[in-house]
N, C-alpha and C positions, 0 to 999 in steps of 0.2 A: 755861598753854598754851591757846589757843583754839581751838576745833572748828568746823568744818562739817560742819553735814546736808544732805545730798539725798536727799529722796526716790526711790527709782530701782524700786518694784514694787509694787503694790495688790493686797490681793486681798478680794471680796466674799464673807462670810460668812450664811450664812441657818440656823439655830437652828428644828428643826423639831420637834414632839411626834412621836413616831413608834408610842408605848404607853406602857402604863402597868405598874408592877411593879406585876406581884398580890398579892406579899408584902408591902409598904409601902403600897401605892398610890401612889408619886413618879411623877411624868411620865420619861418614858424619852425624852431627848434626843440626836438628833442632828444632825452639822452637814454643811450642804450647800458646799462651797468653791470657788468659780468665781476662779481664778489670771487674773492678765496684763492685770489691769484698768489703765486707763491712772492713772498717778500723779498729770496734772495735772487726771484728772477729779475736780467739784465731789460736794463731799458728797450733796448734792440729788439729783444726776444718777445717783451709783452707789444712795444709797436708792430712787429714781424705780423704777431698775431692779431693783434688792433687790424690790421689792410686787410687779411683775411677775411676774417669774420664781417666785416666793412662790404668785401666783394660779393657777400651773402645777401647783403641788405635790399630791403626795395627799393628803399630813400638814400640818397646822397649823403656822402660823408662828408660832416661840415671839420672834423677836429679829430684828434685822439687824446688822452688825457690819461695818468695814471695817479692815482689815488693811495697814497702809503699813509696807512695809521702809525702811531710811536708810540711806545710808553716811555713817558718817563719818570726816573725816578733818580732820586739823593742819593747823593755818593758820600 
């Protein structure tokens, strides 16, 4: 049986240091989640904007990451 994907929802992810555990020392990560990013935007485009939004932050940017849902379905 053959499937198709479509993409139908993005979302941009930004991975921040926000402290450190005093017990370990491991960085203490969390993630920042901007939904509803457009699906046929270019990788480049949502990174471009990932740094920006990044340069706003108080906390250090650990990552960017982008998140595409799919549906799919039988052909």
């Amino acid at each position: 049986m053959a499937i198709n994907a479509t993409k139908y929802d993005s979302d941009l992810v930004l991975k921040v240091q926000t402290d450190t555990d005093p017990g370990t020392g491991e960085p203490i990560v969390r993630l920042r989640r901007y939904t509803r990013v457009k699906p046929e935007a270019t990788h480049e485009a949502v990174h471009t904007v990932g740094e920006a939004i990044a340069g706003l932050q108080l906390h250090p940017l650990v990552d960017i990451t982008r998140q595409d849902d799919l549906r799919l379905e039988s052909v």
